[in-house]
N, C-alpha and C positions, 0 to 999 in steps of 0.2 A: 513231688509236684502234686496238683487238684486238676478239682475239673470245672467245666461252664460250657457254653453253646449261645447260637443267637442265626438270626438268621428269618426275617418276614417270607418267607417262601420258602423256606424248609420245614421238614414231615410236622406232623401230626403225631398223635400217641397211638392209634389203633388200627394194626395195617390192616387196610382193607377200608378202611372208612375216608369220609372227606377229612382233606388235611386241615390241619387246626395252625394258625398264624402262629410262627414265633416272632421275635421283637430285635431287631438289630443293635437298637438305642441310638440309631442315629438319630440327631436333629432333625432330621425332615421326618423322622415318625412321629416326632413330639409335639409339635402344635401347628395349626392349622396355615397353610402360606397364603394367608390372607394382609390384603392393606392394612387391617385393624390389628393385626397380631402381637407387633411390635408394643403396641401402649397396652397391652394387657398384661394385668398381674402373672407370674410364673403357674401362682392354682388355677388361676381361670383358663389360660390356656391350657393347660395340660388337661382342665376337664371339658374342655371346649372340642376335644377330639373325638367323644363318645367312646372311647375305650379308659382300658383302666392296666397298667403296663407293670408286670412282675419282674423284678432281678434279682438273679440269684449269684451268689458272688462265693467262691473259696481262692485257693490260691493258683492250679494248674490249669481249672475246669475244664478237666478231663473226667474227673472223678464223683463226688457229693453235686458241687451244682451241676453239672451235665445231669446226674442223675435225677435233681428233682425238677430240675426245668423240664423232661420228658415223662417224669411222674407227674409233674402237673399237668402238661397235656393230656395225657390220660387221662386221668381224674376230671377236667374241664370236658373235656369231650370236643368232637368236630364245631365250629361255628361258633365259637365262644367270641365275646369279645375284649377276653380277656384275654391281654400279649403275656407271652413269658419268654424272658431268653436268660441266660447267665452270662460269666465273665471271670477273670481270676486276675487276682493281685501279681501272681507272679509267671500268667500265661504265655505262652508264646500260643501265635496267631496260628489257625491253620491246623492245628493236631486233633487226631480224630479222638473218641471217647475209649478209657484203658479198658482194654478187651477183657478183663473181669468186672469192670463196671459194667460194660455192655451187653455180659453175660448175665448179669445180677436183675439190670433193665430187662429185658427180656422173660425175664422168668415170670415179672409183676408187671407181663401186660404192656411195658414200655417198650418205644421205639427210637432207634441211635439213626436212623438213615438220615441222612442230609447234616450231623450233626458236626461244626469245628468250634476248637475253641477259638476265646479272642482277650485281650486283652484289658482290664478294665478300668477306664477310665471315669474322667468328671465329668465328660459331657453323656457317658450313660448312667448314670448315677445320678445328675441331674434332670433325668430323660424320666427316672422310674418312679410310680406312683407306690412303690413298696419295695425296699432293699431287703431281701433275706439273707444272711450271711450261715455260713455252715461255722462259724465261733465267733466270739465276742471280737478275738485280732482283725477278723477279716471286715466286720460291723466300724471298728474303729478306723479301717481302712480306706474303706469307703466314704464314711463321714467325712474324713480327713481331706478327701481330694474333692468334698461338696457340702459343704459344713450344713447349708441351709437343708440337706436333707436327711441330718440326725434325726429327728422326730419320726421318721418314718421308717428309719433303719434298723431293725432286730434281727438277732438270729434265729434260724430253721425254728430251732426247737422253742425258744423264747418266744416266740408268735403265735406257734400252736398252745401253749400253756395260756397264753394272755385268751385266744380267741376260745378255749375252751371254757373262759369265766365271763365272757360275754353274753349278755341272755341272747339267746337263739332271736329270738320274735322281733329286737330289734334290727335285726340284720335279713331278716325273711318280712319284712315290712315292704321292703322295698322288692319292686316286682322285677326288675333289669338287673343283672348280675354287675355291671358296673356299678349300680347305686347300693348293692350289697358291698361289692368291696369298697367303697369308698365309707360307708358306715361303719363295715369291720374295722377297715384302720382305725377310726377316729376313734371307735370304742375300745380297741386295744390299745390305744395310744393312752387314753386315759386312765387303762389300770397299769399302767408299766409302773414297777415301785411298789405294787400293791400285792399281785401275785406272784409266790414262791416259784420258781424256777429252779427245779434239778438239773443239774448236769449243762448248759445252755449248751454246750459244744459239742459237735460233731467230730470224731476223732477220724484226722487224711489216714484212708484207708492204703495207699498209692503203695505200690513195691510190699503191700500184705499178704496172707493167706487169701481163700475164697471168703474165709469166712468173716475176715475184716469188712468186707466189700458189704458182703450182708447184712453186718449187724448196723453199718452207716445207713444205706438205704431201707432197713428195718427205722431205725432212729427216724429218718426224711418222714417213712409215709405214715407214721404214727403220727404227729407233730402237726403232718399237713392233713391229715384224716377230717378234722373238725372244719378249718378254712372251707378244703375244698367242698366238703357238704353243705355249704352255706352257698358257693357261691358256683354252684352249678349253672348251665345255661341256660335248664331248666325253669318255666316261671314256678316263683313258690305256690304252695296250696294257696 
């Protein structure tokens, strides 16, 4: 099995700090319950929210995505307005995060409290303004159960390579961390094809050594290193 997590009122990444929102993918996170909502485009509502909503997807999400949905919290910091939650293709509901991923989190500053996994389906998938997958199957998997959000779907590592040939200055233009990440996609979207990708996939560490657990979450914060310095809460210079 993998991992994932989710959850609008569970922890944050830095004990001790304001907690930082994760992202359920229910429908009522996703676009505003107004009169008007219904006749609006799927883009316009979802940016109609003023957030900007991270999923991360492997198969048990116990494991990889559990791990970088709470390495992203970290990395974002308390009061972001950036949601992150995860999911797995082949999750049961309800399981906490495998106690050597937990142990791996931990080490790099991340927090597992409040964390279960869930299930992932199309209407989270349709919910997210960026699908990360921990491999290409899990990317296809996704897609699969929400076609219209291939464009937005890449894996862990494929996102970090795309965002790291992104010029910086466009993405630090914009002064809101939501209008940073909605720039990065667009501008990573546009070199996918273009830059080489090593390795895209994240090998399931699950029922491994320590040090399987390690080198996946080594792989996660490498990859998410460049993102998440873009898109801090922080306003840019």
């Amino acid at each position: 099995m993998e991992c994932t997590h989710a959850g609008e009122t569970a922890t944050g990444a830095v004990p001790g700090e304001a907690k930082t929102r994760t992202w359920t993918g229910a429908a009522t996170d996703a676009v505003p319950t107004t009169p008007e909502a219904p006749e609006m485009g799927e883009e316009t509502a979802r940016k109609a929210t003023g957030t900007f909503r991270i999923l991360f997807v492997c198969t048990g999400n116990i494991c990889r995505s559990a791990m970088a949905e709470r390495l992203t919290l970290a990395a974002l910091g308390p009061g972001s307005p950036i949601l992150v939650g995860s999911a797995g293709t082949r999750a049961r509901t309800g399981w906490p995060m495998a106690e050597r991923a937990r142990e791996v989190l931990l080490r790099l500053g991340g927090d597992s409290e409040g964390f279960s996994s869930r299930p992932l389906t199309a209407e989270a998938v349709a919910d997210a303004d960026l699908v990360l997958a921990a491999s290409s199957e899990h990317r296809a998997e996704a897609a699969a159960l929400y076609p219209r959000a291939a464009a937005r779907a890449f894996t862990i590592v494929e996102f970090g390579a795309l965002a790291r040939a992104v010029p910086s200055g466009k993405v630090l233009s914009q002064g809101h961390p939501v209008g940073r990440a909605r720039v990065l996609l667009e501008e990573a979207g546009a070199l996918r094809g273009l830059v080489r990708v090593d390795q895209p996939d994240i090998v399931d560490p699950y029922g491994g050594p320590r040090r399987a657990y390690r080198e996946a979450a080594r792989r996660i914060v490498d990859a998410l290193a460049v993102p998440m310095h873009l898109l801090r809460h922080a306003s840019a210079p």
